[in-house]
N, C-alpha and C positions, 0 to 999 in steps of 0.2 A: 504493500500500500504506500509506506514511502517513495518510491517512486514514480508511482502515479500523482502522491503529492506534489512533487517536482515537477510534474507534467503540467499540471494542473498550475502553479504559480509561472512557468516560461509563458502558457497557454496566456492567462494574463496580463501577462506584461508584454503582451502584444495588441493591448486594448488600450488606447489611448485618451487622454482627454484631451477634443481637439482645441479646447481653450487655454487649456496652459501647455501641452505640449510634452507631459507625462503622463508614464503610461501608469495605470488603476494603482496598483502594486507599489510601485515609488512613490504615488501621491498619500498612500495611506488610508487609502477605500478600502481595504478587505480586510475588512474584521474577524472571520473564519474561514475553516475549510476543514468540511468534513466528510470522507469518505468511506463508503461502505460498498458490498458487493450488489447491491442496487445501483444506490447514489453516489453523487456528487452534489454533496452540498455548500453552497458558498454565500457567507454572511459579508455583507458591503452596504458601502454607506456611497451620498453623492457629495459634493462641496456645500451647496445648498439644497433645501426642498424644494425650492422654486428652478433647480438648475433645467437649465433653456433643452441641455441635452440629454438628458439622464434615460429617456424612452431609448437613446438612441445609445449610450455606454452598456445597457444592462443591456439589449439586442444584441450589439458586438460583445459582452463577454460572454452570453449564452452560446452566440455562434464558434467562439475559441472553444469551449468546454462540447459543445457538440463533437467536435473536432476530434476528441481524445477520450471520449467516455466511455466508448469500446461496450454500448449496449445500457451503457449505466444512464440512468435519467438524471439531469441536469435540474437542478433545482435552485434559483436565486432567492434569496432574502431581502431586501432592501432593509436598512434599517435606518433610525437617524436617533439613535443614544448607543452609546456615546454622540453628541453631533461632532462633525468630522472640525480640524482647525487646522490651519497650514505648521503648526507643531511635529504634526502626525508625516509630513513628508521625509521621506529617509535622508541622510545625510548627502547621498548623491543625490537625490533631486535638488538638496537646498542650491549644493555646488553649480549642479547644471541651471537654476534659476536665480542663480546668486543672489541669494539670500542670507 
């Protein structure tokens, strides 16, 4: 399953947020990820609730996770507590946004 985990975090971090230009994972949207011989479940958050693209982040990360679930059902969470803050961005995102 670990490695499936690993599939599952590359898989997203190839979902982008077209507003700031990092992808889910470095921005600090994904709160969980839990796998089972079903699922694929995956807890995330957006920048805001109001975010303009969020219909359109959780279709593209659906789509990555389709990609590798090898029969497993894809299941997203939205959540917004914790709510997300630019805290939460990984140390190479701050770099690459120099912050």
């Amino acid at each position: 399953m670990e490695k499936l985990k690993r599939a599952v975090v590359m898989a997203l971090k190839n979902v982008y947020d077209p507003e700031v230009g990092l992808d889910i994972v470095t921005m600090g949207l994904i709160y969980g990820i839990t796998i089972t011989p079903e699922d694929i479940g995956v807890v995330l958050t957006l920048t805001t609730r109001g975010c303009p693209l969020g219909a359109t982040i959780t279709s593209m990360a659906d789509e990555a996770l389709a990609g590798i679930a090898g029969g497993r059902r894809v299941a997203l969470s939205l959540v917004w507590d914790p709510p997300w803050n630019p805290n939460m961005i990984t140390r190479e995102g701050r770099e690459a946004l120099r912050l």
